[in-house]
ZAMARGU-4260 file (C-alpha; in steps of 0.2 Angstrom, whole numbers, plus 5000, padded with zeros to 4 digits):
<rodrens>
0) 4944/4898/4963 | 4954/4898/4979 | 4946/4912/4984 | 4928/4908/4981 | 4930/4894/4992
5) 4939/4904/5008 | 4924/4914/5007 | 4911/4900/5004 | 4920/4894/5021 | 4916/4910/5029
10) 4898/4910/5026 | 4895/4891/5028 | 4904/4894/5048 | 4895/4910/5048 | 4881/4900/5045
15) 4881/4887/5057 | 4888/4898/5071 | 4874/4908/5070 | 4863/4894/5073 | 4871/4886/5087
20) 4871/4904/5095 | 4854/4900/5097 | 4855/4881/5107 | 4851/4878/5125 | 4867/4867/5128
25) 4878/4883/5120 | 4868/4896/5132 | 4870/4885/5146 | 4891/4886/5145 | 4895/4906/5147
30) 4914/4905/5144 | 4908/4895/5127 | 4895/4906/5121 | 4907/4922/5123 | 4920/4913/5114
35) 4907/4907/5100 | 4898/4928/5102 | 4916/4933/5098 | 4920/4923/5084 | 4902/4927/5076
40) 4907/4945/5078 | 4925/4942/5068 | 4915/4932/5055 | 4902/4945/5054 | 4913/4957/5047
45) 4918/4946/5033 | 4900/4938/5029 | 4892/4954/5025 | 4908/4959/5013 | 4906/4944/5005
50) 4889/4945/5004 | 4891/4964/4994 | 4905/4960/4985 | 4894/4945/4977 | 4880/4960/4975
55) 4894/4970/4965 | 4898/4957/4955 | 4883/4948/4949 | 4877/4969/4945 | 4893/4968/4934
60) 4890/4953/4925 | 4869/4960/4922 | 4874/4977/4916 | 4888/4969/4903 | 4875/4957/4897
65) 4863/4971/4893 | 4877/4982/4886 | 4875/4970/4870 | 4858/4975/4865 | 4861/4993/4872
70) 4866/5009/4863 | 4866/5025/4865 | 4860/5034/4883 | 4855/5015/4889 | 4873/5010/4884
75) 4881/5024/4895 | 4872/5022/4910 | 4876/5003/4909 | 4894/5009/4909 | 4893/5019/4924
80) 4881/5007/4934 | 4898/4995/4928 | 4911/5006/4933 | 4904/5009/4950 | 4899/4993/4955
85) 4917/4988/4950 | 4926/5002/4960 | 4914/4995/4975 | 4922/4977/4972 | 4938/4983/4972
90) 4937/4992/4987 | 4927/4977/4996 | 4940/4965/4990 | 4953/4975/4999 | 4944/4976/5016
95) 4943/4957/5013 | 4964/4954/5008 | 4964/4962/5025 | 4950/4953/5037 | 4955/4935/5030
100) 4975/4936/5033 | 4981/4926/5046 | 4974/4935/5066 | 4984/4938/5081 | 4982/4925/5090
105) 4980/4936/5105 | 4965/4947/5094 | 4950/4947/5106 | 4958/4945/5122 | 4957/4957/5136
110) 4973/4965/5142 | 4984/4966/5159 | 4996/4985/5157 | 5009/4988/5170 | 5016/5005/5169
115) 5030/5008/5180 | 5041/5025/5183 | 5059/5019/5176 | 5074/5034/5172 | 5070/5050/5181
120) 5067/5046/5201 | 5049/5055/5206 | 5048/5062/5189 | 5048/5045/5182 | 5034/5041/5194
125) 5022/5056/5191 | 5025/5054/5172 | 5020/5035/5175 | 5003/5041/5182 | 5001/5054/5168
130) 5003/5039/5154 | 4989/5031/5166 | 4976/5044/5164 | 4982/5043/5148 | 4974/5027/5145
135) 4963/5026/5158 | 4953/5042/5146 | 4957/5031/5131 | 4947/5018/5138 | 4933/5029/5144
140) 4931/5035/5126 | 4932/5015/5120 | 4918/5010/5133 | 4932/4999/5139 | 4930/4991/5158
145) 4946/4998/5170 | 4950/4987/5185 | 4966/4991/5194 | 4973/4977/5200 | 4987/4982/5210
150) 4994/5000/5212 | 5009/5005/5222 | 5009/5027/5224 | 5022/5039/5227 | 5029/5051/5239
155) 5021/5065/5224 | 5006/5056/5220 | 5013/5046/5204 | 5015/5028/5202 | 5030/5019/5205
160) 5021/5006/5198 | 5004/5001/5193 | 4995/4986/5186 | 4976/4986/5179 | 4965/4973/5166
165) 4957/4984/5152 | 4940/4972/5145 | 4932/4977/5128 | 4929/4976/5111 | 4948/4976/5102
170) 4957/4979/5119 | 4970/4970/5111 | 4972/4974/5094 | 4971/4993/5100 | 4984/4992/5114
175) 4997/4980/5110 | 5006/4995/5102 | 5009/5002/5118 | 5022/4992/5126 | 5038/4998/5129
180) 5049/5013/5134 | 5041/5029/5134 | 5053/5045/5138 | 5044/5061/5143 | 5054/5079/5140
185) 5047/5091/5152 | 5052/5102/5167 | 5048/5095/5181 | 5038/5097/5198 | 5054/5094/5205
190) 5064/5105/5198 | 5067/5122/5206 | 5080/5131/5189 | 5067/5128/5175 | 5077/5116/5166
195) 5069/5102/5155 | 5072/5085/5162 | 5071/5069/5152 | 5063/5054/5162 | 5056/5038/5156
200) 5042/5026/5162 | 5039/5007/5154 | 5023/5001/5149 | 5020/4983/5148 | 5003/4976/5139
205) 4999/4956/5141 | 4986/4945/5134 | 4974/4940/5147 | 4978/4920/5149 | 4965/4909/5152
210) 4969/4895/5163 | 4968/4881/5149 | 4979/4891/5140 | 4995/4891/5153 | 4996/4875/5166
215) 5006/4882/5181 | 5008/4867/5194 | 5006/4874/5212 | 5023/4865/5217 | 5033/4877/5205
220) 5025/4892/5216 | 5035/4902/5232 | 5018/4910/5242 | 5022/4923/5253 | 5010/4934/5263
225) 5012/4949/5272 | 5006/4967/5276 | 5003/4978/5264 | 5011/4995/5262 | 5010/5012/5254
230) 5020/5028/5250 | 5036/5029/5261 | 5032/5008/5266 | 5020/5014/5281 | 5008/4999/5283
235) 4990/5002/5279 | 4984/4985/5283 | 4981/4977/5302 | 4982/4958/5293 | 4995/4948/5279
240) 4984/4949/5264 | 4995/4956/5251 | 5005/4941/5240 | 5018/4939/5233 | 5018/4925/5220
245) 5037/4918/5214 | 5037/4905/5198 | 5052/4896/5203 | 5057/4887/5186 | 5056/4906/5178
250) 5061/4918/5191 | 5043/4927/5189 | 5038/4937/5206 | 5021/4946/5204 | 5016/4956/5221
255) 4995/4961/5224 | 4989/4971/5239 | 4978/4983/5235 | 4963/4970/5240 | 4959/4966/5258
260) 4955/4950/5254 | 4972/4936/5253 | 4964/4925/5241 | 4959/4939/5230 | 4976/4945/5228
265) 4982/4930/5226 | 4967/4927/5211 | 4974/4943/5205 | 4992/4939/5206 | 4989/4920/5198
270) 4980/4931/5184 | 4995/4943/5179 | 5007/4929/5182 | 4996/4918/5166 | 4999/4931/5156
275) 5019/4934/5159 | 5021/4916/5156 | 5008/4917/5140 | 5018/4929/5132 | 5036/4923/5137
280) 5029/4907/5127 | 5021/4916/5114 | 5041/4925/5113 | 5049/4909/5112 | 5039/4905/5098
285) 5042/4919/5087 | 5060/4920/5090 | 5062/4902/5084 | 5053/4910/5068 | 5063/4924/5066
290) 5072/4938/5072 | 5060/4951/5073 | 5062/4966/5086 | 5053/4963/5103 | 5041/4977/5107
295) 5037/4972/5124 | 5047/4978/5140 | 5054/4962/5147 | 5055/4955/5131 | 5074/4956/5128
300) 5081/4972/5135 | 5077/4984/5124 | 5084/5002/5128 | 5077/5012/5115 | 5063/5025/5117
305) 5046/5017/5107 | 5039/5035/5111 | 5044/5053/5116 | 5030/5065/5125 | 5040/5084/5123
310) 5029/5098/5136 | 5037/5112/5127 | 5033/5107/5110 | 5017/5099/5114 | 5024/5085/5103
315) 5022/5066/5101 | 5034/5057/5092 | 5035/5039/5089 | 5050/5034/5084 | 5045/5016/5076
320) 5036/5024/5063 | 5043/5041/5060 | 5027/5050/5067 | 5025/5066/5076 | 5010/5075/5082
325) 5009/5092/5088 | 4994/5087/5101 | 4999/5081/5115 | 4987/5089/5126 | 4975/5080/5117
330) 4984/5063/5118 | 4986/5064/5135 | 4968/5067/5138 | 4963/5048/5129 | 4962/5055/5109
335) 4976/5039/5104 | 4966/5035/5089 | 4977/5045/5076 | 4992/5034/5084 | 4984/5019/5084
340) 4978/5020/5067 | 4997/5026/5061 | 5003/5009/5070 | 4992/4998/5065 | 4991/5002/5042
345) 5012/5002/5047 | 5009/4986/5055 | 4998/4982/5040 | 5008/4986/5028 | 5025/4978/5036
350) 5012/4963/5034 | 5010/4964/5015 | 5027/4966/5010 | 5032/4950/5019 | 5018/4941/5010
</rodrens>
């Protein structure tokens, strides 16, 4: 059976990776031992399902062999012991339909956000630092490392923009939902009348590149250096160590200064700038496929609203998948996990239909 062998080639990489995790030479390479630690992990998930489900099923075929010589009260436990191992399979080999379809290829990769205030002047930009804490909690409850990167404030104390790295266990898989527009519906700080303004902020989320993974030749890069600056452009810095980084056969400009140091802004620049080109690529790729939507801002001019944050209704509705939530105080304190969960079965389920 076809299945039988895709899981016997589970447990026999299972297997072996578990015994090389183990080696001197492998120990000795960090960046291959967490690769090979986060593909024993993914495999883990499967083995030990497989490993049940075979439980399950050899109890099924002892119980129905018994069940000839059996009568009586012996003859119905057997058929309990039957029927319950067999709704254990069943549910097992769901879990399993799921963990061996094809992966993202980005699953287990760290992540690079950028929020930036859009429609709504200083509203935009104080509603930009509202989805920061946001996630910034999110991560704090998914024992998630936060490292901004660059942050530029406001005259208000938002963000016109700011870019940090999340690192984790399923940084990915749990935050790639979160690209694109989000509209807020609120009366502002600003405002003096009471009146409910609607403002916007984007949200971009990128797959951490790794430098094997995008080649960026130093003669198709503009450096410049100078002073960095911050709300109302005053300089806060005696020396030019902010970047700004152009990729001149894309048109690509990332800026860092929020270090002292030049070459770890530039490092931190050259990192964000690996991932805009990763998931351009990655884009390219998936539009010669097919036509599907583009989720990420950047990613083909989307205008639409992906999610809509109402004060005065305490709601949150996300308008991909017809979901609303009277919580938002809660969501905007980190609890994202109904959310997630909502995007990903849709995701799931989007999955098996074009299967």
């Amino acid at each position: 059976m076809e299945e039988i062998s895709a899981y016997e080639e589970v447990e026999a990489e299972f297997a072996a990776l578990e015994k090389r995790l183990s080696t001197p030479e492998l120990l000795a390479d960090r960046d291959a031992y967490a690769a090979a630690a986060r593909r024993y992990k993914e495999l883990e998930a499967k083995a030990v399902r497989i490993r049940e489900l075979r439980r399950h099923r050899e109890d099924i075929e002892a119980a129905t062999e018994m069940m000839v010589e059996a009568d009586g009260a012996e003859k119905d436990m057997l058929q309990a012991e039957i029927e319950a191992a067999a709704a254990a399979a069943a549910g097992l080999e769901t879990e399993l339909a799921d963990l061996m379809a094809p992966r993202d290829p980005n699953d287990g990769k760290n992540v690079i956000v950028e929020i930036k205030g859009a429609e709504g002047g200083e509203e935009a930009n104080l509603f930009a630092r509202d989805l920061f804490d946001m996630y910034s909690a999110y991560a704090g409850q998914q024992r998630w490392k936060l490292e901004v990167m660059n942050a530029r404030g406001s005259d208000m104390g938002g963000y016109t923009d700011v870019v940090f790295m999340l690192r984790g266990d399923d940084v990915w898989r749990k935050m790639k939902y979160e690209g694109g527009p989000h509209r807020v519906q609120r009366v502002p700080a600003t405002e003096s009348q009471g009146r409910v303004h609607t403002s916007s902020a984007t949200v971009s989320v990128l797959p951490e590149a790794e430098e094997v993974e995008v080649e960026i030749d130093e003669k198709d890069l503009q450096v410049d250096v100078y002073r960095s600056s911050g709300p109302g452009g005053q300089s806060v810095n005696t020396t030019d160590s902010a970047v700004r980084i152009t990729h001149k056969p894309t048109g690509l400009v990332v800026s860092m200064q929020d270090e002292k140091s030049q070459l770890q802004n530039r490092n931190k620049a050259m990192a964000v700038l690996r991932a805009r080109l990763l998931q351009a690529e990655q884009q390219r790729r998936q539009d010669e496929l097919s036509e599907q939507r583009r989720d990420q801002v950047g990613g083909g001019g989307r205008s639409e609203k992906i999610r809509t944050y109402n004060f005065k209704e305490n709601r949150v509705s996300d308008h991909r998948i017809g979901l609303t939530l009277y919580k938002l105080d809660r969501i905007l304190a980190g609890d994202l996990g109904e959310v997630v969960a909502a995007l990903a079965e849709a995701e799931r389920q989007e999955h098996l239909v074009g299967s």
